[in-house]
LUMVEXZA-901458 format. One record per residue (C-alpha): residue number from 0; x, y, z. Coordinates in pm, whole numbers. Layout:
BEGIN
R  num       u       v       w
R  NUM       X       Y       Z
...
***
This chain:
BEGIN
R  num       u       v       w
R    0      90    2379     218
R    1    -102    2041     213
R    2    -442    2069     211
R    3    -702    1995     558
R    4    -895    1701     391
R    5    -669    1368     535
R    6    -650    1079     369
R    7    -611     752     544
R    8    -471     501     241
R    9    -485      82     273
R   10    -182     -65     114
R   11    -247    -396      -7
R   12    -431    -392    -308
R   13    -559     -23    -270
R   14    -169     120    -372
R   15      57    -185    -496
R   16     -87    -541    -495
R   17     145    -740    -251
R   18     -79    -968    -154
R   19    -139   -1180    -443
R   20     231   -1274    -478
R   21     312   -1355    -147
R   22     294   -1691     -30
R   23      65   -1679     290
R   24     -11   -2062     261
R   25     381   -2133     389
R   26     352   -1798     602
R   27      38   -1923     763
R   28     182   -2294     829
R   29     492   -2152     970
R   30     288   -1927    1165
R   31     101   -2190    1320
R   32     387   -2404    1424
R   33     495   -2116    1647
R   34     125   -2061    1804
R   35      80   -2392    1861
R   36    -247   -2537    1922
R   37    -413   -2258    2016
R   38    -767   -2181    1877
R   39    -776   -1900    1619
R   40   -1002   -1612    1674
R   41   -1270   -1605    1410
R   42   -1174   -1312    1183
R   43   -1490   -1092    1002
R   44   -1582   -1244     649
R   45   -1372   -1064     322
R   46   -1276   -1115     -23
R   47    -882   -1277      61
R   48    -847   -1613      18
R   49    -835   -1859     368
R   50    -406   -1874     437
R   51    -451   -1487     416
R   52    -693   -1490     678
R   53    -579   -1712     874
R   54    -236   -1539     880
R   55    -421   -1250    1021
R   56    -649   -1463    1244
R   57    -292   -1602    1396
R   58    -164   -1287    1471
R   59    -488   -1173    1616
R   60    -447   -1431    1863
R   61     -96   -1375    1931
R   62    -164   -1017    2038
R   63      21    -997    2388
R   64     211   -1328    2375
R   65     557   -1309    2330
R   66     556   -1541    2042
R   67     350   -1280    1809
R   68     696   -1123    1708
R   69     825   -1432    1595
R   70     513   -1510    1385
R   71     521   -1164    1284
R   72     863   -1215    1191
R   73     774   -1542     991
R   74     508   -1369     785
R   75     690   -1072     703
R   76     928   -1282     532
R   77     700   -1405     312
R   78     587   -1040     198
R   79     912    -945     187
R   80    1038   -1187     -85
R   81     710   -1078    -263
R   82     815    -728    -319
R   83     991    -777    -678
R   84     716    -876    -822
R   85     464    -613    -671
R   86     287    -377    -893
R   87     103     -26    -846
R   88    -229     -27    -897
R   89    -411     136   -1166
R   90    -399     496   -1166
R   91    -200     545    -884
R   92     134     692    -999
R   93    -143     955   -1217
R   94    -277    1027    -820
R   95      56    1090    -671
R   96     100    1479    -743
R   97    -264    1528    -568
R   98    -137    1331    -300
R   99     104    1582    -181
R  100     -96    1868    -114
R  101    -289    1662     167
R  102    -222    1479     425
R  103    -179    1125     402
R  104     -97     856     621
R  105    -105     470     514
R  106    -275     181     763
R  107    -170    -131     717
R  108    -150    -466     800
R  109     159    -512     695
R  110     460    -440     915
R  111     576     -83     824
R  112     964    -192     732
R  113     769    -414     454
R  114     545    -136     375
R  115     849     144     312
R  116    1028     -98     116
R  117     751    -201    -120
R  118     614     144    -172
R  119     987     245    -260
R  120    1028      -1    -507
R  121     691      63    -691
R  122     823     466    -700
R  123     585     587    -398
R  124     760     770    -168
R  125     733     855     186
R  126     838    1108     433
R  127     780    1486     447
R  128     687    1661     121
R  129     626    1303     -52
R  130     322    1178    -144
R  131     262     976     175
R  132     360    1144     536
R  133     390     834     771
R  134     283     486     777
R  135     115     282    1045
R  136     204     -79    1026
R  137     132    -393    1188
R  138     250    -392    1568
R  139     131    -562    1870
R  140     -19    -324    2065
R  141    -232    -150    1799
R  142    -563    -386    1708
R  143    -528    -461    1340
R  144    -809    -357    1081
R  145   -1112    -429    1103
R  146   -1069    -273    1440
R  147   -1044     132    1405
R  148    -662     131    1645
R  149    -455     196    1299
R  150    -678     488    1138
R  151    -734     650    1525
R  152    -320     588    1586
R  153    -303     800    1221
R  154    -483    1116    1280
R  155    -343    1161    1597
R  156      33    1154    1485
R  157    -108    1370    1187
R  158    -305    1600    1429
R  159    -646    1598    1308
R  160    -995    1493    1403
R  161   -1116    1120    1241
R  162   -1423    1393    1101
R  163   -1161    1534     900
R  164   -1067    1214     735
R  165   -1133     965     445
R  166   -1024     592     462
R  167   -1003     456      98
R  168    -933      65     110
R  169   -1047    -251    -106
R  170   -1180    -437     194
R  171   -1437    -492     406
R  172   -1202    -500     682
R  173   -1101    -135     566
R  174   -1418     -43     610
R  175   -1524    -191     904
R  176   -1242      16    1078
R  177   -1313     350     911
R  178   -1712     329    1047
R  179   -1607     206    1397
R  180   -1349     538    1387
R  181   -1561     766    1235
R  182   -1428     806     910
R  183   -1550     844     585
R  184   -1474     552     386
R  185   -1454     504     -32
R  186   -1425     165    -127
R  187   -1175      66    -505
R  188   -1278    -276    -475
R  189   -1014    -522    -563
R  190   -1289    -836    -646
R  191   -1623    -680    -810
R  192   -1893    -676    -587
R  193   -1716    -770    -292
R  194   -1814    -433     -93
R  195   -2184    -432    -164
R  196   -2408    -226    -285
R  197   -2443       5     -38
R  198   -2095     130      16
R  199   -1959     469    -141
R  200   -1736     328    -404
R  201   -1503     444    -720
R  202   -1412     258    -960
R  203   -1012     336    -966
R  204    -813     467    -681
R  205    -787     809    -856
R  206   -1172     859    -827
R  207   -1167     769    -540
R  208    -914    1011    -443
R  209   -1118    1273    -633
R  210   -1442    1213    -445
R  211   -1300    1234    -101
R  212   -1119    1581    -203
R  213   -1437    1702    -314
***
């Protein structure tokens, strides 16, 4: 029986790092042919470099057009083809046994058909009795980190109350979310310093796993 403490998991960079072999400078021009000349919303300050942003920033604007699908679309290519060369981060495979005896859901930016297929190949599964229950990806009508949609979206399909949940991420973005839903958050920082001072933080993902079980 999986235990009542929830854990709310980032993907990128918290689990496998994606991010840093995808190519989100074509992703982001591509994306921007398709939304035109519209002005980007201004997306909160983090760590990722600009094309990542501004990826995100594109969809952000896209949100009930009918062309955010296709950009969507265009940027999930790009992660896609990234996938053989993502790795696990360190000392997450060591984590996975503790994983199963709570529940966990992954939020994400990316869509969830990229996010299944990367976690598969870096030997995390998913599904009932696996390590991680259910995965909320990127879709249209759920806000996108750093707003708190994703995390709220997860504890509801898992059935608990955001009180009863930690948010571990890398970002500021992750944490952002997890304070405007209520959450706990523990910070694994994927660029030193990049969280501050004052944020709860481990110094691996299995620490960080520890301290919200505690």
């Amino acid at each position: 029986m999986k235990g009542t403490r929830v854990l709310l998991l980032d993907l990128d960079r918290t689990l496998v790092d994606l991010q840093s072999y995808t190519d989100y400078r074509a992703a982001l021009a591509d994306a921007r042919a398709i939304a035109g000349d519209r002005t980007l919303i201004r997306m909160p300050a983090t760590d990722w470099d600009s094309p990542t942003v501004g990826c995100m920033a594109t969809l952000n604007t896209l949100v009930g057009d009918a062309q955010w699908e296709e950009a969507s679309s265009a940027i999930s290519g790009y992660e896609r083809a990234a996938i053989p060369q993502a790795r696990v981060m360190p000392t997450v495979v060591q984590v996975l046994p503790l994983l199963r005896q709570h529940p966990v859901a992954v939020v994400t930016l990316l869509p969830k058909e990229v996010s299944l297929d990367v976690l598969t190949a870096c030997g995390i599964d998913v599904g009932p009795g696996c390590a991680i229950d259910l995965v909320i990806g990127r879709q249209q009508h759920i806000r996108p980190k750093p707003a708190p949609d994703g995390l709220l979206a997860a504890c509801a399909r898992l059935g608990v109350d955001p009180a009863q949940a930690t948010m571990i991420g890398d970002s500021t973005w992750d944490r952002e979310a997890a304070v405007a839903a209520g959450i706990e958050f523990i910070g694994v920082p994927f660029t030193a310093g990049s969280l501050g001072t004052e944020v709860r933080q481990a110094v691996h993902f299995a620490e960080a796993v520890a301290l919200a079980c505690r």
